[in-house]
C-alpha positions, 0 to 999 in steps of 0.5 A: 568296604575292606576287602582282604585278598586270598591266594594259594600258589602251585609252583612247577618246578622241572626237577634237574635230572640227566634223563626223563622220568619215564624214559631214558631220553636226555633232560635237556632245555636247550636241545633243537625241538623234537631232538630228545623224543623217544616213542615212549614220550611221544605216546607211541601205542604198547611202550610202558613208562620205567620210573626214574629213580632219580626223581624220587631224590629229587623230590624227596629233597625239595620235601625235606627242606620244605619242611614237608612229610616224605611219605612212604607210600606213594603211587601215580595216577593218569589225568586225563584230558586232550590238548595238542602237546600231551601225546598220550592224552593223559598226564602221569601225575600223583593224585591221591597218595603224593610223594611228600604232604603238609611242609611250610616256608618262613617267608619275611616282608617287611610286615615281618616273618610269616609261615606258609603251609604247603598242602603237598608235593607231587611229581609228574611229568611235563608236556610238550610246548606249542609253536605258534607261527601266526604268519602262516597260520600254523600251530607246531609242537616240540615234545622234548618237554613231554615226560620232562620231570616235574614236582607241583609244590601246592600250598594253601591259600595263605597269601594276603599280599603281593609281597609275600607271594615274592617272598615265597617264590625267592625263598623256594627258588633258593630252598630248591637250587640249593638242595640241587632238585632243580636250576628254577630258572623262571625265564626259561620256564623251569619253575612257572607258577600258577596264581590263585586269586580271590577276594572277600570282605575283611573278616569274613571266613568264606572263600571268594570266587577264585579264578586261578591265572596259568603260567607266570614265570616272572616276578615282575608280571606275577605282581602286575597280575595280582594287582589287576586280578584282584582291582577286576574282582574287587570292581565286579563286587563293589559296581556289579559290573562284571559277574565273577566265575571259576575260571582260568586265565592267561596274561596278556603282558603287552595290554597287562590285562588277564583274559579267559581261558576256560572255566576252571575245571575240577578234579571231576572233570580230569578222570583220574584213575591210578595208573596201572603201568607204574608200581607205587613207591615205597620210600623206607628211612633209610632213602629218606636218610641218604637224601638228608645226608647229601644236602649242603648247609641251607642258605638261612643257616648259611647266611647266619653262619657268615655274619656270626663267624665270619663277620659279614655285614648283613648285605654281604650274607644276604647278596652271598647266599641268595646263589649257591653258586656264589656261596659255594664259591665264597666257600672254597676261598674262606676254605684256602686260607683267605680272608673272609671280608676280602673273599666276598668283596672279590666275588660280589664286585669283580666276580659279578662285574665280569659275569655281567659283561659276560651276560651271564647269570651269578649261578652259572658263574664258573672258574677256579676258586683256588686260582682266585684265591691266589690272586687275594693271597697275593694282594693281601701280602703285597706282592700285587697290586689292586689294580693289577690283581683285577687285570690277573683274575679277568684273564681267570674268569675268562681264559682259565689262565694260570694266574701265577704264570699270567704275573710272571709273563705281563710283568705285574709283580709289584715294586716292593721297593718304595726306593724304586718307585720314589725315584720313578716319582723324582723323575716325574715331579721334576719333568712337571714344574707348573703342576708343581707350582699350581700345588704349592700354590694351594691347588691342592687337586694338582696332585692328582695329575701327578699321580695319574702319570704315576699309576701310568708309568709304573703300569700298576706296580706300586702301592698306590697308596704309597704312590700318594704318600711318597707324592705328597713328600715329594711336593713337600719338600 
């Protein structure tokens, strides 16, 4: 028997703003725990939430690139339900009226381009986090996290593969980072996803039995999720095995297996009711316009933009603008003047290269773009070296170094002078007879020790194609 797979995603995505959305308390991952907590977040009787007009921009913005309505009356509802890190006992989020409704994302696989509708956006605010400390025998919570802003981006059940929730998932993380609504970095739990997954014969209209699978935060797991999720429904269909509920459950990475949780509750079992401590939001087009206005350019026009302008190869647009961070950058050097083919392979090897030894990730990359583009100025105009440029700009990236003062005191100017570096390249050939004569008897290789005590010798300051040039001459006379 065929079988088709059905999913439909909820990704939250914490919104990056300097404070809360109720409260005025920092926004602030890295704090110590319990360190950003104010009564209001820690559900203190008699203290009332003040909406932080921030978030609305926030969202606004992850609404305009999604595609999405941005509706223009919006109001918040209390969920309710008990659990240790929700210090109110409710969560404050949008129900009925959201802030933004009906978008879509073109996603491409290698089945080809695809759009995925979003039913809606909503904001609401975070929980805490529990601390599990099995030794002991204790549970602890930290509510830093409680009234962090958040917007669920719902979509509909259009996913048919693996492929394109990872598709969609990369597509909306860059959307997001670029519109500045959030950093959506998975591994620290700012954008986290939940799965939903059914299967039914191929053909068939009617939805499976769906069992949605909580907190995913990487792409990797979100895979191996799906495969297993939908092997245990297929089995249970096919064996009768196994009797198929609705239900939530949680991934166990190290047995890579799901496992219950509860039975998925619905909308009945949450209680909601508007909230009467926060006005509605009234959105005008004038809102909507500013926050259209402040968006950068998109990385798909973005990315088309570099390769019909500026003459990118397909790769090198695509490796540029999957980081705003690195396609801002790329920016700022095409903006001072520097070559655009230079420019990209400055950031996508050296720039890269020194991030990774540094560990750190290519959005939170950080150095002068115009002191880069000095140093390709330079290069470009023979005044330094290759080797000798990448020496410079690793004294940028990692002690801010001014780049001009740098090649002044090391001495890394290059020897213009090809009558210099020749007679540096004399004195070598003549100090070398054997290599000499091992190259005029046909290995050819020998040449390359030669120019290795060059490259020392000088310390990078000539050409070294020039070096080569001037070698073989040498050896050929």
């Amino acid at each position: 028997m065929a079988w088709e797979t059905v999913m439909g995603l909820e990704v939250h995505v914490e919104l990056a703003t300097e404070s809360k959305i109720f409260c005025s308390c920092a926004n602030d991952s890295s704090a110590d725990a319990n360190e950003n907590v104010c009564p209001a977040c820690a559900g203190m009787p008699g203290l009332l939430p003040v909406m932080n007009r921030n978030v609305v921009n926030k969202a606004i913005a992850a609404g305009l690139v999604t595609n999405c309505t941005i509706n223009r009356y919006s109001t918040f509802d209390k969920k309710n339900y008990y659990y240790p890190d929700l210090s109110n006992s409710y969560q404050i989020t949008q129900m009925y009226h959201p802030i933004c409704t009906n978008g879509w994302v073109e996603i491409e696989t290698k089945a080809g381009k695809k759009k995925i509708r979003i039913n809606r956006i909503h904001m609401e605010e975070d929980a805490g986090k529990l601390l599990h400390d099995d030794y002991a025998g204790i549970s602890m919570v930290d509510y830093n996290r409680c009234s962090v802003p958040l917007c669920e981006i719902v979509s509909e059940p259009d996913f048919r593969s693996a492929d394109e929730v990872v598709a969609y998932l990369e597509k909306l993380r860059s959307l997001l980072r670029y519109a500045g609504a959030g950093r959506c970095r998975m591994e620290q739990g700012l954008m986290r996803c939940d799965v939903n997954i059914s299967v039914r014969e191929k053909g068939e209209e009617k939805f499976g039995v769906r069992t949605e699978v909580k907190n995913m935060n990487s792409l990797s797991a979100i895979r191996e999720v799906i495969a297993y999720e939908v092997e245990r429904h297929i089995d249970a269909l096919e064996w009768g095995d196994e009797e198929l509920i609705q239900e939530t459950r949680g991934w166990n990475p190290a047995k890579k297996q799901t496992f219950a949780m509860r039975e998925k509750e619905t909308a009945a079992d949450y209680l909601y009711f508007p909230d009467p401590d926060l006005p509605p939001v009234v959105v005008d087009e004038e809102w909507i316009e500013a926050v259209r206005a402040s968006l950068p350019e998109m990385p798909d026009v973005k990315k088309e933009r570099y390769i019909s302008e500026l003459g990118l190869k397909e790769k090198e647009a695509a490796q540029l603008t999957a980081s705003p961070n690195l396609a801002f950058l790329f920016d700022d050097l095409i903006e001072a003047g520097c070559d655009a083919k230079d420019a990209a392979a400055w950031l996508l090897t050296e720039a890269l290269a020194l991030a990774r030894k540094a560990g750190v990730a290519a959005d939170d990359i950080e150095f002068d773009g115009k002191k880069l583009a000095y140093i390709i100025k330079q290069v470009a105009e023979g005044k330094l070296t290759r080797p000798n440029a990448k020496t410079v700009f690793a004294a940028v990236y990692e002690n801010d170094a001014d780049p001009e003062s740098f090649i002044r005191e090391q001495g890394l100017d290059q020897v213009a002078d090809n009558s210099a570096t020749e007679s540096v390249l004399r004195e070598i050939v003549a100090a070398n007879p054997k290599i000499v004569a091992d190259y005029k008897g046909g290995k050819v290789k020998a040449l390359d020790a030669l120019f290795g005590q060059a490259m020392r010798q000088l310390k990078g300051a000539a050409d070294p194609r020039a070096i080569r040039e001037i070698l073989t001459a040498l050896l050929n006379e």
